[in-house]
MIZA-217462 format. One record per residue (C-alpha): x, y, z. Coordinates in pm, whole numbers, plus 50000, padded with zeros to 5 digits. Example, Ala and Ser with C-alpha at 12.3 -4.5 7.8 and 13.67 -1.06 7.14 Angstrom:
! residues 2
512304955050780/513674989450714/
! end
This chain:
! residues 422
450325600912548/448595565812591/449615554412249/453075565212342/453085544512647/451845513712480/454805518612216/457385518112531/455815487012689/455495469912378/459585476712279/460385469712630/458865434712597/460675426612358/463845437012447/463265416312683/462065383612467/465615391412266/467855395012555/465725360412711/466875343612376/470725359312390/470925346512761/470035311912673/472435313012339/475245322012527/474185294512848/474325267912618/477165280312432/478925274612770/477925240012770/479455227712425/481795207012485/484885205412207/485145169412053/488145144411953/487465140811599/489045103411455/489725111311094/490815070310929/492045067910558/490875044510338/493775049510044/492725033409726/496125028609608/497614993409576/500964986509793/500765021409947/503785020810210/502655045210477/500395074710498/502935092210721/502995124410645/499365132510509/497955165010631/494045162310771/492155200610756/489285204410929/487235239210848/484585254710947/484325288010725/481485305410829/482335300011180/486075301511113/487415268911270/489845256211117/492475226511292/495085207311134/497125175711187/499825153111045/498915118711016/501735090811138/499455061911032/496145060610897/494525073311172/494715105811367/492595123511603/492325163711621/491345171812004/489425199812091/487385204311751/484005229611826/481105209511688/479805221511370/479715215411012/483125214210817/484775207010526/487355180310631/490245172810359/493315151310346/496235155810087/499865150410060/501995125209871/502905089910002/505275062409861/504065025709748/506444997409840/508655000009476/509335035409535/506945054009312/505185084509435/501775094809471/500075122109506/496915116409732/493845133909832/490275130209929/487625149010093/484015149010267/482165181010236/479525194710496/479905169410736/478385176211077/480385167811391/478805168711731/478955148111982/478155107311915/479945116711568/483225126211569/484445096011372/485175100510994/486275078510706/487865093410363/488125075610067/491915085609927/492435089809564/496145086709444/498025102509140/501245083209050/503875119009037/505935115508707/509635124908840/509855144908514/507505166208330/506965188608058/506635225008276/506165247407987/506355245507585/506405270607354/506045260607008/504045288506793/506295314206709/506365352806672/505685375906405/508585399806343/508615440206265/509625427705903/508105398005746/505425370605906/506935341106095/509815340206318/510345298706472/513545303106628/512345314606962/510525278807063/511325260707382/510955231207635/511455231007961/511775197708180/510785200508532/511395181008827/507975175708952/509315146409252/510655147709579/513885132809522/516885144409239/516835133308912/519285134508652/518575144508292/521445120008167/520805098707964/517065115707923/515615112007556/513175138207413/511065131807073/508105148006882/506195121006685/504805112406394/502705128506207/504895163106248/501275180306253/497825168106391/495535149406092/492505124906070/494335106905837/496035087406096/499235060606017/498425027105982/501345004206176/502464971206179/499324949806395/501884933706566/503034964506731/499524965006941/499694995707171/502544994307317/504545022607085/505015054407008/506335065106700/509015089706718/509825115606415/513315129806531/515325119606844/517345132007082/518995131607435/519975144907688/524045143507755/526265132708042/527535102508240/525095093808400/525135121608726/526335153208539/522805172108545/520845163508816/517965185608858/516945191109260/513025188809320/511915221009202/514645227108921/514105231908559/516105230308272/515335244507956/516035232307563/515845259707347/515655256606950/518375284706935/519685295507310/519975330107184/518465366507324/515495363807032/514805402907164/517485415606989/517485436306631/518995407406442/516565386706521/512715394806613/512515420006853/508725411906892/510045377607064/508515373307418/511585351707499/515145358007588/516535319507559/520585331207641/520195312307955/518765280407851/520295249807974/520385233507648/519935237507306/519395217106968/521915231006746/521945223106378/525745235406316/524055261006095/526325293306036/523685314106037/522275306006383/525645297006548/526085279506845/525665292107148/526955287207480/524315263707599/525285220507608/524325208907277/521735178907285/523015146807150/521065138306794/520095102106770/517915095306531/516095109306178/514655087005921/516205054906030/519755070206024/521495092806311/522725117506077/520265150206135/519895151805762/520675180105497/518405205705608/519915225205909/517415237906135/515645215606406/511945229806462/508505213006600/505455224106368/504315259906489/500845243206467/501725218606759/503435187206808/503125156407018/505765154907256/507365129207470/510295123807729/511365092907811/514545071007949/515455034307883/514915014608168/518755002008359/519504971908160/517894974807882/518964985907509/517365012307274/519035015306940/516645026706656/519735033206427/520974997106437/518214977006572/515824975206256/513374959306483/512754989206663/511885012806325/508665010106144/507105023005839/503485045105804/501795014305589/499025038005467/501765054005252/503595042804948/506615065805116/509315047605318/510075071505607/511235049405941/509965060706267/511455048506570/509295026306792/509325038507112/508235016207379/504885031407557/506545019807903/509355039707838/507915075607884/507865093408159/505685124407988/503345131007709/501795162407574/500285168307247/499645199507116/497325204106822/496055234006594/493125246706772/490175223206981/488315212506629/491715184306582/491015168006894/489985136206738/493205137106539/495745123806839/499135111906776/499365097907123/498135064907314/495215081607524/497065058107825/499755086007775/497795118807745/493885113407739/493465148407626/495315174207374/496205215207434/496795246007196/497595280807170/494545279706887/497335296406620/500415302706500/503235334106540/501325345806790/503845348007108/501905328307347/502555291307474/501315265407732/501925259208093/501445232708315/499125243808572/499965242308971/498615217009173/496365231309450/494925220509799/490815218009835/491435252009978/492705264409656/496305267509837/499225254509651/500585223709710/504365228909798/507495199109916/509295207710239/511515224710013/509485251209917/509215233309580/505935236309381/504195204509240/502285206508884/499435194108827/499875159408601/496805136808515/498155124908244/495325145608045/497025177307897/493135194807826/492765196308182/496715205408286/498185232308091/497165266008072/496935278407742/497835316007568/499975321407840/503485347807753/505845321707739/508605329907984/511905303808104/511535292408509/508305306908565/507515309808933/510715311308986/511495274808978/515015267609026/518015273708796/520245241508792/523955250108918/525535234908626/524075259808404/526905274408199/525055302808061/525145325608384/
! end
């Protein structure tokens, strides 16, 4: 019975040692006061206009805080913030003083606020946000139930990745030379420098100038052959149904009519504008080097009659004109190569796309797609709209995902109203 006694006083000391400690956590948990937290941006982009608009996030996760605020210049302060340590981030996208838009963000990780330092400073990083991008390619092909390759099914889509319309008028799209990635690299004129591109086949988009706008968060897709690829007469193993593309490049071949998607405008082929005696239009199932671009207001770009703006390959013998596209011109790059061993073999200006992507082979169904931007908090970044923005670093290693099922508006970014094919 003695031992037994000494076990009761013995728990009921410390009970009372725990509940000593409990009653002074929760006394001085009284006294805390909440803090005004200054949060001042330090935006490392030149001729930035305003950072109205940026978002500040304070968090706290394993306390679950979490406070947020809109800046209206480039400092705000967030009243009532429970001292602790947080993860404070700041992202958006801001204008510079000609109009181009940025996307900016910055962070500083496990930083303590308490009282005597509430007052933070983030560095802010900005992305210059092409108003057009390549969204999704698929280039590969399919294998059908009868035979091995099927090409017909590839497409492009264009997406409007800014905050404002743009029109595809006007709008030129190219794959470049060489057709398929190779260490044996052209050899151009010295004179040209780095400032072109070399483009194999050209063509654009139609219109006057304001026929296809595309709203921020539109798409429009060009389709080799806007047909339902699903169906018997053609592969049903396709993973594509391309009847409702927006456009399509069609060859005026009888055997792969065309369809009722607006037929790109052909421009240019081996120093000529003719598309040339074979009639099919295809980018190498291996992967191409893509580009968009549009000639700046004023200016002139005509490879057929401008000789000046064609070159030759002089490590070849063979006299096949490429048109020079100016480097300043493009809006978006992506090359695509055979699998991750040809990434030393780039067609494009590294200034353009420092990286390359793949599907790593060929009639295999799958494509690329340009990855989602997201918050520090892994949310995705979205316009007022309810428009996503993709991800665009100008390095397509790091911004497509790759062996993805191809599929036409994925996340259900928006169908253009002109589109005649619904």
């Amino acid at each position: 019975m003695k031992k037994n006694n000494l076990y009761i006083l013995l728990a009921i000391a410390l009970l009372a040692v725990f509940s000593c400690d409990r009653f002074k956590e929760a006394d001085e948990s009284v006294r805390i006061k909440p803090l005004d937290v200054s949060v001042k941006l330090n935006i490392d982009v030149p001729n930035m206009r305003s950072a109205e608009g940026l978002v500040v996030k304070i968090v706290n996760n394993s306390e679950g805080y979490s406070y947020r605020k809109e800046f209206s210049g480039e400092e705000v302060n967030v009243s009532d913030v429970i001292p602790g340590v947080y993860t404070i981030s700041v992202s958006g996208t801001a204008k510079d003083n000609e109009g181009a838009e940025y996307y900016i963000n910055g962070n500083s990780v496990n930083k303590a606020l308490f009282e005597g330092e509430n007052k933070v400073t983030i560095t802010m990083q900005g992305l210059k946000v092409s108003p057009l991008v390549f969204k999704e390619i698929y280039y590969c092909g399919s294998k059908p139930p009868v035979g091995f390759s099927y090409f017909r099914d590839q497409f492009y889509e264009i997406y409007n990745n800014s905050s404002e319309v743009q029109y595809l008028d006007g709008v030129y799209f190219a794959h470049l030379f060489p057709t398929n990635a190779t260490r044996n690299l052209p050899v151009w004129p010295e004179s040209d420098g780095n400032k072109y591109c070399y483009g194999e086949r050209v063509w654009k988009f139609p219109g006057n100038g304001t026929q296809y706008p595309l709203q921020p968060g539109e798409s429009a897709v060009v389709a080799q052959f806007a047909a339902n690829h699903k169906l018997e007469i053609y592969n049903p193993n396709s993973p594509v149904d391309c009847s409702h593309a927006e456009f399509e490049f069609n060859m005026n071949n009888a055997n792969f009519p065309d369809q009722p998607a607006i037929d790109m405008l052909h421009v240019y082929y081996n120093g000529k504008g003719e598309m040339g005696t074979v009639p099919q239009y295809l980018t190498p199932v291996f992967g191409s080097a893509y580009v968009i671009f549009r000639v700046p207001a004023g200016e002139s770009w005509d490879p057929v009659n401008n000789l000046d703006l064609q070159a030759d390959d002089l490590s070849t013998s063979s006299v096949e004109r490429k048109a020079r596209i100016p480097i300043v011109y493009v809006l978006d790059a992506v090359e695509a190569v055979n699998n991750d061993t040809y990434a030393d073999a780039k067609r494009i200006p590294a200034v353009l796309d420092a990286g390359v992507t793949t599907v790593g082979e060929t009639y295999c169904g799958l494509g690329i797609a340009r990855k989602v931007s997201l918050t520090e908090d892994g949310d995705t970044i979205r316009r007022e709209n309810g428009a996503l923005i993709f991800q665009d670093t100008n390095n397509s290693t790091d911004d497509f995902e790759r062996r993805v099922v191809p599929m036409l508006h994925r996340y259900g970014t928006g169908v253009p109203s002109w589109n005649v094919t619904y």
